[in-house]
C-alpha positions as CSV (number, residue, x, y, z in Angstrom):
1,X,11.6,-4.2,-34.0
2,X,9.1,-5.2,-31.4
3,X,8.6,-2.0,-29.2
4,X,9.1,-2.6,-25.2
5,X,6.2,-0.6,-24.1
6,X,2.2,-0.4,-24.6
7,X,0.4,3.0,-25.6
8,X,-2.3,4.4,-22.9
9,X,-4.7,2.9,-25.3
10,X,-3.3,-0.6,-25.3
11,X,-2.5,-0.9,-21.3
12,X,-6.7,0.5,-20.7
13,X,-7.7,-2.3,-22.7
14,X,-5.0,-5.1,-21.2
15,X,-6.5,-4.0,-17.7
16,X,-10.1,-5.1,-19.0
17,X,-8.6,-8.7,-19.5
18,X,-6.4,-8.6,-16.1
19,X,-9.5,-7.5,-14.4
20,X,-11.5,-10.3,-15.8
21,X,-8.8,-12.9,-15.1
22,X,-8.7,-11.9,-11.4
23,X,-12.5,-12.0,-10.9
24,X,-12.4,-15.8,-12.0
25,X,-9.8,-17.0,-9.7
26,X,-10.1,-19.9,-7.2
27,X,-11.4,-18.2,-4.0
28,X,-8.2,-20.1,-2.5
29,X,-5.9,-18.7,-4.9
30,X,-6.7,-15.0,-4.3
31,X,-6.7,-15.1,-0.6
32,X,-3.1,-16.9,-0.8
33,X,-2.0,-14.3,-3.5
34,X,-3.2,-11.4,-1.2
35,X,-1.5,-12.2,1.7
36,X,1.8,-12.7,-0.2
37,X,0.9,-9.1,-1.1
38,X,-0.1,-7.7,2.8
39,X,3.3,-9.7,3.4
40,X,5.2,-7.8,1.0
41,X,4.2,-4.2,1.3
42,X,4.7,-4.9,5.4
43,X,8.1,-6.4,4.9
44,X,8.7,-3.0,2.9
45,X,7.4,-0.9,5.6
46,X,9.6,-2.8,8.3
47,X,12.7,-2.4,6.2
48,X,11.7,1.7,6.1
49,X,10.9,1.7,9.6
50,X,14.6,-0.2,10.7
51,X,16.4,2.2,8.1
52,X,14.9,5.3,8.9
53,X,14.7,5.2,12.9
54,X,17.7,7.2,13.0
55,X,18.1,9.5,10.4
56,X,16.1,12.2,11.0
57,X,18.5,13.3,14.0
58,X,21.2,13.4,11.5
59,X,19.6,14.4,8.2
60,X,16.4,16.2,8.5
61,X,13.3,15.0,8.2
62,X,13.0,15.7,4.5
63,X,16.0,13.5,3.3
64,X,14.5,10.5,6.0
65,X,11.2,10.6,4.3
66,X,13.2,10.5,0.7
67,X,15.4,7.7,2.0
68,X,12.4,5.5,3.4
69,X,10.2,5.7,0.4
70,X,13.7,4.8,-2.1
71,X,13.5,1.6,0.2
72,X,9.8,1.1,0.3
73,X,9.9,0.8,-3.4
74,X,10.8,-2.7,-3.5
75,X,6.7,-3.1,-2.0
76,X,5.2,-2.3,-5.5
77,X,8.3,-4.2,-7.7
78,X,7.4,-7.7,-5.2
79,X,4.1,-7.0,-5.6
80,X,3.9,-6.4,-9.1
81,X,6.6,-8.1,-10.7
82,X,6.8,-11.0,-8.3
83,X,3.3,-11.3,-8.5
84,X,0.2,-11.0,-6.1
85,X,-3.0,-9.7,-5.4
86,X,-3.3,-6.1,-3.5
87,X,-6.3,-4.4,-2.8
88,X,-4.9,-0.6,-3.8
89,X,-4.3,-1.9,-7.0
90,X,-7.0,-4.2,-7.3
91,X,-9.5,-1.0,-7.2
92,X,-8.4,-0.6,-10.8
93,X,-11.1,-3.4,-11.2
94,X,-13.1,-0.1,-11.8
95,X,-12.9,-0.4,-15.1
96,X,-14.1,-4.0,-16.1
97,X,-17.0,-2.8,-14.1
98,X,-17.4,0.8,-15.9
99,X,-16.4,-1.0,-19.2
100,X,-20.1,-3.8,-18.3
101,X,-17.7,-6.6,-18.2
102,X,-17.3,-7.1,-14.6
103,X,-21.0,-6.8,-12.6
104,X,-20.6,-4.8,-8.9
105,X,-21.1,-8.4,-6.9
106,X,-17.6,-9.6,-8.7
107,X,-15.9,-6.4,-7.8
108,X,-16.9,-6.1,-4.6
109,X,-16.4,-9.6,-3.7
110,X,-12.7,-9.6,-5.0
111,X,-12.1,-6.3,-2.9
112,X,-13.4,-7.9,0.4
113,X,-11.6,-11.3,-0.2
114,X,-8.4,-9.2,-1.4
115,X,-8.1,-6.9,1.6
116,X,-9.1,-9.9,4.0
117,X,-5.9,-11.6,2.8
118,X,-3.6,-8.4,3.1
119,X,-4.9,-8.1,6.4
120,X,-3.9,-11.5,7.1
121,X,0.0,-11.0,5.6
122,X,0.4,-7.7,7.1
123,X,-0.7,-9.6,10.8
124,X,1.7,-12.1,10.4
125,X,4.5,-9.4,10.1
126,X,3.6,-8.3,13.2
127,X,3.9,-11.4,14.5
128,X,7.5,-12.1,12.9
129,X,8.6,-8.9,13.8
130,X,7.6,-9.3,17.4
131,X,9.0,-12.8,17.7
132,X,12.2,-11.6,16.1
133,X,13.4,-9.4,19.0
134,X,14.2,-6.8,16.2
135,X,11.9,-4.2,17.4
136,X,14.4,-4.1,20.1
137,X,17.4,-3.4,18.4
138,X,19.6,-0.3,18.7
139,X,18.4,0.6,22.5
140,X,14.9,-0.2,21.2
141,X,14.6,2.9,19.1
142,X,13.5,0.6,16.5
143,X,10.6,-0.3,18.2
144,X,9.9,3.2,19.8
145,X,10.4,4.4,15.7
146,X,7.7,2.2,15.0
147,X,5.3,3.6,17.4
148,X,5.8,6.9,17.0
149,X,4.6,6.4,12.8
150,X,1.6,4.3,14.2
151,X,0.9,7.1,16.4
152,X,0.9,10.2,14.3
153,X,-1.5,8.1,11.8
154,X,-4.1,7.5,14.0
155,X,-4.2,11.2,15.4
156,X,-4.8,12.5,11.8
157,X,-8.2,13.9,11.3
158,X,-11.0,12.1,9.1
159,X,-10.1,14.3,6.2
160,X,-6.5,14.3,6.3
161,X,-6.3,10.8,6.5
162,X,-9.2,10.6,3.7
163,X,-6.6,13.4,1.3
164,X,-3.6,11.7,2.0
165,X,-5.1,7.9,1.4
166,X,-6.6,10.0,-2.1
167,X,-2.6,10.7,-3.0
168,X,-1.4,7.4,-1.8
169,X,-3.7,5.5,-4.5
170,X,-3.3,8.0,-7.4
171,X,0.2,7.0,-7.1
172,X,0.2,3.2,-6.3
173,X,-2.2,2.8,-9.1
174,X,-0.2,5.0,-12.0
175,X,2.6,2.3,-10.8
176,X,0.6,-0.5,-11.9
177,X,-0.2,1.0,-15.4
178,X,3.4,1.6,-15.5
179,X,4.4,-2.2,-15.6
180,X,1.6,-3.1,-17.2
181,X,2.3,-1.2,-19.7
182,X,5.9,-2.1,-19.4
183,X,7.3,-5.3,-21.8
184,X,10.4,-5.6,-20.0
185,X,11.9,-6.6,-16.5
186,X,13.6,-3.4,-15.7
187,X,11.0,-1.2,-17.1
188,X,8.3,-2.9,-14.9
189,X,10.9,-2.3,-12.1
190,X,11.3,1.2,-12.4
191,X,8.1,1.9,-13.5
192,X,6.8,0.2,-10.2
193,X,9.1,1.7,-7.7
194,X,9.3,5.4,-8.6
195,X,5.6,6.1,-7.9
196,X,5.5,4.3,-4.9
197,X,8.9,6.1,-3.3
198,X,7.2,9.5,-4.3
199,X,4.0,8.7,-2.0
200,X,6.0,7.8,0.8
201,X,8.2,10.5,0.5
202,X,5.5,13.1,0.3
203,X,3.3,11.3,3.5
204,X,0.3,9.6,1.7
205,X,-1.6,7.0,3.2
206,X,-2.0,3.1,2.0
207,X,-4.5,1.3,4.0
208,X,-2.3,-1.7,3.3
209,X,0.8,-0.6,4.9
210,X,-1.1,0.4,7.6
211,X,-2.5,-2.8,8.2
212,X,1.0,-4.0,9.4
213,X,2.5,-0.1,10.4
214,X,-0.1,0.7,13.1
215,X,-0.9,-3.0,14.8
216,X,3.4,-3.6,14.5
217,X,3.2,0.2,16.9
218,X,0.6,-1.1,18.9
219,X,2.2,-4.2,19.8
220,X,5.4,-2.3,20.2
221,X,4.2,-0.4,22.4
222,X,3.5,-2.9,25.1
223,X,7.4,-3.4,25.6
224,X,8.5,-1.8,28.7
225,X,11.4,-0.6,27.1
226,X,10.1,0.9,24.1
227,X,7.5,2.4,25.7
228,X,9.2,4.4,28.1
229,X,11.7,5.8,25.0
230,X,8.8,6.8,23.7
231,X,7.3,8.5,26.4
232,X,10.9,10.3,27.0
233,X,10.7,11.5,23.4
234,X,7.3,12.4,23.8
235,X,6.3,13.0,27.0
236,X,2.9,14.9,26.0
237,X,1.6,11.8,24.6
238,X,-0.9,9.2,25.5
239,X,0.0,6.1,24.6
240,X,-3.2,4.4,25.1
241,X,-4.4,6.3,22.7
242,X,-2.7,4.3,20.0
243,X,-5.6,1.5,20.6
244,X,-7.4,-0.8,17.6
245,X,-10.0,1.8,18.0
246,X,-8.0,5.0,16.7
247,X,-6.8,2.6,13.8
248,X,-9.5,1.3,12.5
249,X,-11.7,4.7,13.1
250,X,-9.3,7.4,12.7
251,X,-7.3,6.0,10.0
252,X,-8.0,2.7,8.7
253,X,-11.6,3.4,7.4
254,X,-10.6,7.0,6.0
255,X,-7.4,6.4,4.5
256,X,-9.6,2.9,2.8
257,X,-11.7,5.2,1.1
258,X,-9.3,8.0,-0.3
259,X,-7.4,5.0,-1.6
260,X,-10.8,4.0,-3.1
261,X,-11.3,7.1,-4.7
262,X,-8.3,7.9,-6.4
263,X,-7.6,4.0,-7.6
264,X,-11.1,3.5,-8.8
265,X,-11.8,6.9,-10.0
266,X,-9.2,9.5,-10.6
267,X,-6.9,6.4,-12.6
268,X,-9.5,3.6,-13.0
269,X,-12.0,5.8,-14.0
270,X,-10.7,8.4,-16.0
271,X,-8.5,5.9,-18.0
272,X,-11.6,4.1,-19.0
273,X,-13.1,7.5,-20.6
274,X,-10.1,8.4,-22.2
275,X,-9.0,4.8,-23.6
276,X,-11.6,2.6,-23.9
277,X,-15.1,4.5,-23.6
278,X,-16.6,4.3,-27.6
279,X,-13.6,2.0,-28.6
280,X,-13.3,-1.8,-29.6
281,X,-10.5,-3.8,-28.1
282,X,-7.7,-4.1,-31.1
283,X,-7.8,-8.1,-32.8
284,X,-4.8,-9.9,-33.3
């Protein structure tokens, strides 16, 4: 009986040949593939942002945080399953390039053209979400929930943001081993969303949700309405600090690299020395 998962060993060596196969793709191929991906994990992040804009009130913030990562989950199983290119999981690439099958130029090309096109998907959320009107449902405490996540991320410091993208990517990336490893549907699901609802439920960062989180609060922001709920929620705050400026400096650029780290090294890297250092990929 044909088993439905691969060992450690197995899914090490499978990501050598997925690595390879993504490094040769049609430059047109991966930016459409990545911003289906950008698209996905910010339609995700919307969905967590419209079911969780009133909870905490009623629930705590604990059970909130629990609720929106159970339905940010579907990011990783569209992602994934579905199929697309995202940059988090893409720094898995690590170990083609540890492994002398993939040169730096190929990784770092496919990183740069990867996270362009997530960009792109998680901007055209934004727009869709502004166009929509939905922001200003419920008395506008959709909207006003949406800036007040954007704004707590960009007042993290460097090195929170730089931990919590470190956690975020440890996660995201153990998902994709997961279905990799996985040989059927539901196993891949699973295996995709569990992972992912535990970083958002503990507060990591993913520089790819962010893409859409923080420009959808900015934009937010400059409705009338939702600006003055959040002013009468908050009225220490400075709203024009929530700028392109404390995204891209204060979060964007930390929270990049702590993904980085933990995707390349602390998964990437480590499964590599375990799994396919000094070994030979099995033959058929």
């Amino acid at each position: 009986m044909a088993k439905n998962f691969l060992t450690p060993a197995e899914t090490a060596q499978a990501f050598i040949g997925v690595g390879d196969y993504k490094v040769k793709m049609p430059i047109s191929k991966v930016i459409v593939s990545s911003f289906l991906a950008g698209a996905y994990i910010a339609l995700a992040a919307q969905v967590m942002t419209t079911v969780t804009h009133d909870m905490a009130g009623y629930f705590g913030v604990g059970f909130s945080s629990f609720i929106g990562g159970c339905v940010f989950g579907i990011a990783l199983v569209l992602v994934l399953v579905a199929g697309s290119d995202l940059f988090t999981g893409n720094c898995l690439l690590s170990m083609g390039w540890l492994n002398k099958s993939l040169t730096t130029n190929q990784v770092l090309n496919n990183w740069a053209l990867v996270y362009t096109g997530n960009f792109i998907g998680g901007l055209f959320l934004v727009w869709m979400m502004y166009s929509s009107g939905i922001w200003d449902g419920h008395g506008s405490q959709i909207g006003a929930h949406a800036v007040s996540i954007a704004y707590k991320k960009t007042h993290l410091t460097f090195l929170e943001a730089f931990v919590r993208g470190i956690g975020c990517n440890w996660l995201v990336c153990l998902a994709a081993v997961i279905v990799v490893a996985g040989q059927d549907t539901m196993g891949k699901i699973i295996g995709a969303w569990f992972p992912v609802m535990v970083f958002i439920a503990s507060g990591f960062e993913h520089c790819i949700a962010n893409m859409f989180i923080i420009p959808a609060g900015i934009v937010a922001s400059l409705e009338p309405a939702v600006a003055e709920l959040v002013m009468s929620n908050h009225p220490t705050w400075e709203l024009s600090s929530l700028n392109i400026y404390t995204f891209v400096v204060h979060n964007l650029i930390p929270v990049t690299l702590g993904n980085i780290v933990s995707g390349a090294g602390l998964v990437g890297g480590i499964y590599w020395y375990l799994y396919v250092k000094g070994t030979k990929p099995a033959t058929a």
